[in-house]
N, C-alpha and C positions, 0 to 999 in steps of 0.2 A: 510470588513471594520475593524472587531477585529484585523486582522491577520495585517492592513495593520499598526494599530497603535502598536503594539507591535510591528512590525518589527521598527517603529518608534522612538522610545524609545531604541531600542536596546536592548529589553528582549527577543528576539528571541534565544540566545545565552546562556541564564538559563536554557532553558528548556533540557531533558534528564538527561542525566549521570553529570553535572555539579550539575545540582540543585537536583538531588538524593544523589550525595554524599555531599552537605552542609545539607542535609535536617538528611541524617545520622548520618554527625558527630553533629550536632546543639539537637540531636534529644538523643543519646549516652550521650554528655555534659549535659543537660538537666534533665536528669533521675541520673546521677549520682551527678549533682548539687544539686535537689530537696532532694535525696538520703540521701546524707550526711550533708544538712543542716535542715533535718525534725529531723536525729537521733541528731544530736548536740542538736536543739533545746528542742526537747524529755530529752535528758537528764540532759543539764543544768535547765528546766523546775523542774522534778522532784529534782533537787540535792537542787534549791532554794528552794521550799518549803519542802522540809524535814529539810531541814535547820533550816528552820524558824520556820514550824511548832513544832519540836523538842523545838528548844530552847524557843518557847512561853508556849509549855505544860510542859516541865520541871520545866520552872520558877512558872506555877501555881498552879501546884502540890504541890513545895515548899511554898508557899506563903500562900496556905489554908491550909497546915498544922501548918504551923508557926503563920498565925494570927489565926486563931478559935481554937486553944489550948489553949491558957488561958481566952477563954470564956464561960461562965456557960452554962450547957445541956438545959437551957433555957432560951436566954438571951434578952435582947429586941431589939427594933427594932433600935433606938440610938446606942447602940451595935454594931451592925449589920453592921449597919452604918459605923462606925469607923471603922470596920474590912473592908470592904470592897474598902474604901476608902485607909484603906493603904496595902490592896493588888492589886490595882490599879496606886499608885505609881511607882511602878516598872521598871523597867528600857525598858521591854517590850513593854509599851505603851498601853495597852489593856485594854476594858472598863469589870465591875463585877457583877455581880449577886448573891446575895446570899439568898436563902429559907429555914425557918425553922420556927417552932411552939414557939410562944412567950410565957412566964409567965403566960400570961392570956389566954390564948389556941389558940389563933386564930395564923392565917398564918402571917409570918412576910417577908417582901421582900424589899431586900436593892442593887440598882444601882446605877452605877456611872455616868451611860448617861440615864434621865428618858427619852429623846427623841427618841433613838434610842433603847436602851438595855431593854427590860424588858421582863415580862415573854412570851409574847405573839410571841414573836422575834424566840426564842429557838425552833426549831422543835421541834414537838411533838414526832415524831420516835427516839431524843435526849431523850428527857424526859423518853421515856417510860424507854430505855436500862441504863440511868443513875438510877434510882430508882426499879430498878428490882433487886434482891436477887440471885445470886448463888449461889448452892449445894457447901460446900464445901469439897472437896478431897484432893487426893494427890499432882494435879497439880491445883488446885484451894485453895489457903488459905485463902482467904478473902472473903465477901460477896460481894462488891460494887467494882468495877473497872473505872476507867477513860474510857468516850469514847468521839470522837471529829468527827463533820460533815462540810464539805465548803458548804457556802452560799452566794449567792448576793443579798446585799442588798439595792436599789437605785442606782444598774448599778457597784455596787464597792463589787468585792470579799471581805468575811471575811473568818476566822476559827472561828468557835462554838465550846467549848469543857467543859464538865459538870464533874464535880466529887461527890461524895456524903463520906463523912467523916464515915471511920468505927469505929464503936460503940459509937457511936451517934455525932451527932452536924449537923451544917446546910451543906444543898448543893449546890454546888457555882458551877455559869457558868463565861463563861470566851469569847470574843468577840474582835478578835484582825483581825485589819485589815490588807491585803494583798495587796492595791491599791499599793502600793512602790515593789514590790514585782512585778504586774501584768508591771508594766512602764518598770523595768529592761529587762522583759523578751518580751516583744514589741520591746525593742531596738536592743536586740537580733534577733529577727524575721526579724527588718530590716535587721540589717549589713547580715542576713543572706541571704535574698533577696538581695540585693548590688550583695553580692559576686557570688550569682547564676545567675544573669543576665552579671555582668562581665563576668562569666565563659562561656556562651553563644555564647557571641561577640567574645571573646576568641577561641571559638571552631567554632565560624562562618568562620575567617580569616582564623583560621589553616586550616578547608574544603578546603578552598578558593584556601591556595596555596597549600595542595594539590593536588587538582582537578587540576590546573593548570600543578604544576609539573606532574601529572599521562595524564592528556589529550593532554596536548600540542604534544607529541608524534603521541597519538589515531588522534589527527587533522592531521599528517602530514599523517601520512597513509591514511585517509580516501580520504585528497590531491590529495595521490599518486596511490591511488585505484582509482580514478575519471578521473584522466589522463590517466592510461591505460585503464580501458574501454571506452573512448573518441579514443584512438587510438595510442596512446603514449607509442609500449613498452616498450622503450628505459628510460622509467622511473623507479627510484632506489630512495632509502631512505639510508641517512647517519649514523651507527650506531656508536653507543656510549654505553656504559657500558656493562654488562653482566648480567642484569636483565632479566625478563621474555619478555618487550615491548622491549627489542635488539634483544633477540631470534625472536619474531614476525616480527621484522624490517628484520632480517638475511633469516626469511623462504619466506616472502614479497617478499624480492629479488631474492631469486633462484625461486620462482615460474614466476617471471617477465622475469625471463633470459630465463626457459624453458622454455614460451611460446612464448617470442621474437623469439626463435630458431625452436620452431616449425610452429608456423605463418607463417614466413621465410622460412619453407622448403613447407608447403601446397601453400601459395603463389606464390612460385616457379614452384611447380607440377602445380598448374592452370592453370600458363600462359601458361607453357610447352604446355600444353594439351587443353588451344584458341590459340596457335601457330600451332601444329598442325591440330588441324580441319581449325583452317583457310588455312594450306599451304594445307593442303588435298584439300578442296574446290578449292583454285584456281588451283591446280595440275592437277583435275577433266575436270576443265571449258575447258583445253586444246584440251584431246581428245575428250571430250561428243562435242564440237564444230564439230568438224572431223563427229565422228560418225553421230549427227544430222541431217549436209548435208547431208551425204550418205543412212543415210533413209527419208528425204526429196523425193532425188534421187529415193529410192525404194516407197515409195507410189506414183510418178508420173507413175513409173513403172510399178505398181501393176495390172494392167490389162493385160498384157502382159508376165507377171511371170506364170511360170510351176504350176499349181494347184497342185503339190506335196509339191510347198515350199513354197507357196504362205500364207499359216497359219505361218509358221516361220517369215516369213519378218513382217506379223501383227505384232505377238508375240516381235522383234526385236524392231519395230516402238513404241509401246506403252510400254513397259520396258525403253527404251531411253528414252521418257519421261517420264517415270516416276522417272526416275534416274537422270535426269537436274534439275525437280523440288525437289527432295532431297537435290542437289550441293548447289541450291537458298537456302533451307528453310535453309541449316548448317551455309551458308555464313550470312543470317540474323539475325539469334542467335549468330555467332559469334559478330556481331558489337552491339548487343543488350548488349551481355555480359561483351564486351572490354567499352562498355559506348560510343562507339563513334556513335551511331545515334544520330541524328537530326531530327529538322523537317523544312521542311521548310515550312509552313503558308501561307494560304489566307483566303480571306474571301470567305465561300462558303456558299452557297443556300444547304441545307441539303437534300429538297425536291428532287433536281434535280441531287445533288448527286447519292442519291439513288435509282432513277429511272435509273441513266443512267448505274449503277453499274447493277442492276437488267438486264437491256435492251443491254448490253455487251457481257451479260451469256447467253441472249435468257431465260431467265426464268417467263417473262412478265405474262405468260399463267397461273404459276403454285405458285404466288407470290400476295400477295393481299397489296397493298398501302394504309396507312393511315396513309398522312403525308400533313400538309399545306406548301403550300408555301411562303414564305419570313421570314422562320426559318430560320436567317442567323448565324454561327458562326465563330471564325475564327481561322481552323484547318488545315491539312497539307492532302491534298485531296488523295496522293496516299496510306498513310497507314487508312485513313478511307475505301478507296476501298480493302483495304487487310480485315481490320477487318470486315465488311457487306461481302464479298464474303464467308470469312470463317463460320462466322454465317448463313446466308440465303443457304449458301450449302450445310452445316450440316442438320439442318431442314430438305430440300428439301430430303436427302437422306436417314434420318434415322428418322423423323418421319414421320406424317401424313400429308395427303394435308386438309383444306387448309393450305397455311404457312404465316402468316400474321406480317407485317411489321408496327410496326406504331411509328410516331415521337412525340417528345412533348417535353415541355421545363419547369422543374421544377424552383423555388425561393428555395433559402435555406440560412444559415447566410451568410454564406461564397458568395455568387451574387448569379447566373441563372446557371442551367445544362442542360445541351440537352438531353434528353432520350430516344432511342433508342431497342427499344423492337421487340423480335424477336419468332413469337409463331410458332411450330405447334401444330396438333393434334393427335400425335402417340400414343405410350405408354410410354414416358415418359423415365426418366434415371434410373434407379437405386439408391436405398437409397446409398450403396456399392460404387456406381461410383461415386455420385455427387461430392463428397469432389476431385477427382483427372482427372476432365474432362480437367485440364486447363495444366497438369502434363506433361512434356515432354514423347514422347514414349508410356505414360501409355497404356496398356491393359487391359481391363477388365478379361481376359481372359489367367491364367497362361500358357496356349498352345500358345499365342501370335499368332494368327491364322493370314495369308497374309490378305493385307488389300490394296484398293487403294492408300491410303494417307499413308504419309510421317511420320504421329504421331506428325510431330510440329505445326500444322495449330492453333489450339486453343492457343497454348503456345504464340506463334506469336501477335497473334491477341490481346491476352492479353498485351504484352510488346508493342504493339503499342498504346493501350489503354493507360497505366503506363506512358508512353513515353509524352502525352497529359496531364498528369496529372490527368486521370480519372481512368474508373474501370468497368471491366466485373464479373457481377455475374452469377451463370445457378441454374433453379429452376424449380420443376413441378408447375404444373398448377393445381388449384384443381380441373377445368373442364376437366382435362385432356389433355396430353403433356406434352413438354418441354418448358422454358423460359428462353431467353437469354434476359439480361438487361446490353446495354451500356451506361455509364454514363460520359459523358464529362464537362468539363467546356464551358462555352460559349465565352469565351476572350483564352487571351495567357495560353497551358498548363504549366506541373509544367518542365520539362527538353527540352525545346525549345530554340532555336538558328534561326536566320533568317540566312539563306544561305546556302552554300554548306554544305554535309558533307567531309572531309579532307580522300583523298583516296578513299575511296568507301563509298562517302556522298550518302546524299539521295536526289541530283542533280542528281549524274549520274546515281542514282537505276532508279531514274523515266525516267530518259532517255531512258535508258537501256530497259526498262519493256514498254515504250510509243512505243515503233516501234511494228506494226501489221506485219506479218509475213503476203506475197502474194503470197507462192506456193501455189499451187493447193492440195487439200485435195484429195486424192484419199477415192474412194470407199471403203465399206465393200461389204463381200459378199452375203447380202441380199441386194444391190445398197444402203444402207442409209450412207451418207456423214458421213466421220470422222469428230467430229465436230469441231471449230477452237480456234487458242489459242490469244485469247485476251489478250489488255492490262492489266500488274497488274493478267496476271494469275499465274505466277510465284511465286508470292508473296502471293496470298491469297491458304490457304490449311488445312483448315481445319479436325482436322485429328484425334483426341481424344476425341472423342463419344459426341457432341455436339448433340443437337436434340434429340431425343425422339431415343433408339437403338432398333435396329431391333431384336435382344437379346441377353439375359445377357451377353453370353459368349464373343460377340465380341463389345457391343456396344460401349464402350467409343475407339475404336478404328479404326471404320471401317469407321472415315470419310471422305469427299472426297477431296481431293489438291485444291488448289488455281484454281479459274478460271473456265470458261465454261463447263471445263470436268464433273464437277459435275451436270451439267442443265441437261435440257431435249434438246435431239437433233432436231435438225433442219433440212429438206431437202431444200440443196441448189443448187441440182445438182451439189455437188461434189467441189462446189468451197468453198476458206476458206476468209468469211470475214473479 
């Protein structure tokens, strides 16, 4: 709510480098305002009262020596009187005091203001230093010296200053005020405030503009920095002058140029190189087609083959496929990579999804459900059967039985996720591997040791997840094994499209992948039926050490392809369902 009103007001635009440098110059102004108008005042301060004080004490000097010399060494108090009264005349203005022992012995004391001025007025630390005697010497010739102390008296400065007449006569104080004196230098005080706070406002504007002239630059870069990483490198800054922020503007731009042109040449190499894997792939599909048939051909054969070559034609049969499903899994990641998959959407029953995924592979037996029915979301059914084959195959092969499947549907801010949990019981992954189970290719194992799968099966399954808008995680279990956690949205994913995909959508993959192949599965040679390749077995291949690995060396590697091959086999007398 703070943030929203300041952006409100439009102070959002003070804060940083703008309002550090008014805060600097205001702050610089400021010190050197204060600066030079303490010293001015400091000095006209002291220049008026020495002024004044001077010429009050010279005139009273004058004036008690002038009147108490033609009065008798002991004179009365009448006397006294007169003298003191016209050394109070004066042009000074200042009231008098004079003490001294009368005719008849007693103290005589004559003021010109009995209200204010009398003896009790006179500090006593005055008194003492006026009536006090010094030695006298070379540089002292007299006994008694003038001394003078400031006082307030009823809120209004005076000057005190006391003399004592050498060789005898009365000693006179002297009481001139300073109130005309304190106003002058108050008004002083102000204009000097005035002008410090003008200098202020003064030093505000100059900040002002400039922070202006110094940022408005720093703004266009910051601009022009925000548009190239947005994606724009084609973006440039127009220079002017020969300062340090043209130099920046100047280095801005050869940085922008070299990496438009290197962008441009990586960008290039990419495509190059999803041009070629894709032309590779379909290059592939041509002969591996050919070849297929032909050991189709040879496993119908296979009973009738010379027991000498009869191990090669296996070895020929299940290399072939395992080299169709590589062709698939490259073409996959190709269109993953090019951005052209889709999905194409329904509403499915989760439940029966995944039983039927499960019941495809024949892995009913070795696969534990727990999942309700009428968990409906609405997902694109053949890459959810990529992403479960990949996951419950892994398990199946690389950890522990049992392998437990179960569904459920979380709340979160953002609506409902489907979740999707995939456990076994094995030994788990590797601290080492976890971070790179999802990694195209990865190996645990720098010898890259032969493996059945392809290495892209997790990669896949991941990009189909992404593709939905969701997210596969893989983690041990503190009971021990591995966990797979799929996480989907329950409505429409984040890069979804209803319909084809364009060339090789994901209309005609499913198409493609939905034809059950009806030749006959030839025997192995202990009689157990080769087993069959299902829908969507192409597609699911899990391959980069999902489940729990068998170990270290090979686990994030040794998973098994897409589809049935990874199950437990089935005897079916040799036929392929």
């Amino acid at each position: 709510m703070l943030v929203r009103c300041v952006r409100a007001l439009g102070l959002l635009r003070w804060t940083s480098l703008r309002l550090r440098l008014v805060f600097v110059f205001a702050l610089v102004a400021l010190t050197a305002a204060v600066s030079a108008s303490g010293i001015a005042y400091w000095l006209n301060r002291n220049t008026v009262l020495d002024r004044t004080q001077n010429s009050a004490l010279n005139d009273f000097r004058k004036s008690l020596e002038d009147s108490t010399r033609s009065l008798p060494l002991r004179p009365r108090c009448a006397e006294l009187e007169d003298a003191a009264r016209q050394m109070a005349g004066g042009p000074q203005n200042y009231a008098v005091l004079l003490v001294t022992r009368g005719a008849d012995g007693r103290q005589c004391v004559a003021t010109t203001d009995k209200d204010l001025f009398t003896l009790k007025t006179v500090p006593r630390s005055l008194q003492t230093a006026v009536n006090e005697k010094r030695a006298l010497d070379d540089g002292n010739r007299v006994p008694y010296h003038m001394y003078w102390q400031r006082k307030e008296l009823h809120d209004t400065p005076y000057l005190v200053a006391g003399a004592r007449m050498n060789g005898g006569g009365p000693t006179g104080y002297m009481l001139k005020s300073l109130a005309t004196e304190r106003q002058d230098l108050n008004s002083l005080a102000w204009s000097l405030g005035i002008a410090t706070a003008l200098a202020l406002v003064g030093s505000a504007l100059l900040a002002q503009a400039a922070a202006t002239t110094v940022l408005r630059p720093v703004q266009r870069l910051g601009h022009a920095a925000r548009q190239l990483g947005e994606g724009r490198l084609d973006t440039r800054l127009r220079v002017t002058g020969t300062d340090e922020l043209a130099d920046l503007s100047r280095t801005f731009n050869r940085t922008a140029e070299r990496l438009e042109q290197r962008v441009a040449e990586l960008s290039g190499r990419e495509a190059a190189s999803r041009r070629f894997v894709a032309d590779m792939s379909h290059e592939l599909r041509t002969p591996l087609t050919a070849i297929t048939a032909v050991t189709e051909v040879l496993e119908e054969e296979e009973d009738s083959l010379d027991p000498m070559i009869a191990p090669a034609v296996k070895l020929v049969v299940s290399e072939t496929r395992r080299l169709n499903d590589l062709v698939e899994n490259l073409m996959e990641v190709t269109r993953f990579d090019a951005g052209t998959a889709r999905l194409v959407q329904d509403d499915v029953d989760v439940a029966d999804q995944v039983t039927a995924c499960i019941d495809a592979r024949a892995w009913l037996d070795a696969v534990e459900l727990d999942a309700e029915r009428g968990i409906v979301a609405r997902l694109d059914p053949r890459r959810l059967d990529v992403i479960l084959a990949n996951l419950i195959g892994n398990a199946l092969k690389h950890g522990g039985s049992p392998v437990r499947v179960s569904v459920r549907t979380q709340t979160t801010p953002e609506g409902e996720d489907l979740l999707i949990r995939v456990r076994d019981h094995g030994p788990g992954i590797p601290q080492e591997v976890l971070p790179h189970v999802f990694d195209r290719f990865y190996k645990a194992s720098a010898s890259r040791p032969r493996s059945e799968g392809s290495g892209l099966g997790l990669s896949i399954a991941l990009e189909n997840a992404h593709i939905h808008g969701g997210e596969i995680t893989a983690a041990n279990s503190p009971e021990g094994g591995a966990v797979f956690t799929l996480r989907l949205p329950m409505g429409t994913g984040g890069a979804t499209e209803e319909g084809q995909e364009d060339g090789q959508g994901a209309a005609q993959e499913a198409s493609e992948t939905a034809k059950a192949p009806t030749s006959k599965a030839p025997e192995a040679s202990d009689g157990t039926a080769v087993p069959e390749r299902t829908e969507n077995a192409k597609d699911a291949g899990p391959d980069t050490g999902s489940g729990s690995a068998p170990d270290p060396g090979s686990a994030s590697d040794t998973g098994p392809d897409s589809g049935p091959d990874s199950g437990p086999r089935r005897e079916e007398g040799g036929d392929r369902r």
